[in-house]
N, C-alpha and C positions, 0 to 999 in steps of 0.2 A: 294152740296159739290163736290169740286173733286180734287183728288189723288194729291199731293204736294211733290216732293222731296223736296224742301227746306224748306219749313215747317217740313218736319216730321223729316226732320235734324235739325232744329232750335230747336223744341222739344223734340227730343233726349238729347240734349247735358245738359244739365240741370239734366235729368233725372239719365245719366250717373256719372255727375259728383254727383251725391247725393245730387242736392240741392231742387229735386222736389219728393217724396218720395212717389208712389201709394200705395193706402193701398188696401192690398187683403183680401178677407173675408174668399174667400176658394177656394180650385181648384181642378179642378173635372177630373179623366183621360174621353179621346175622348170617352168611352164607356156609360159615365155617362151623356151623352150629355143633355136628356129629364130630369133624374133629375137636372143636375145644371138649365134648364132654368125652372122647377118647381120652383126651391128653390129661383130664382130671381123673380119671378112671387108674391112670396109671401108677397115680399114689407119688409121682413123683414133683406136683406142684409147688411152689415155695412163698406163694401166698394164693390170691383170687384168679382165679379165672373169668374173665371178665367179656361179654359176648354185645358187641356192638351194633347197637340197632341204625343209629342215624349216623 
């Protein structure tokens, strides 16, 4: 794979507009790092894992 601006623009805009809608499972602050990828490890996720920087 490699790095796309117009892909990730094309991507975007869907997303934006709400017609592609990611489902998050859970989201873990930067600190939690090792457990969120535990918690993906586990197979038991039910969509994103999601790992919060700010």
């Amino acid at each position: 794979m490699r790095a796309n601006g117009d892909q990730l623009a094309q991507i975007a805009s869907p997303i934006e507009a709400g017609i592609i809608r990611p489902v998050i499972d859970r989201i873990f602050p930067f600190e939690a790092t090792n457990e969120a990828m535990g918690y993906v490890g586990t197979g038991r996720s039910k969509g994103k894992a999601v790992v919060k920087i700010r």
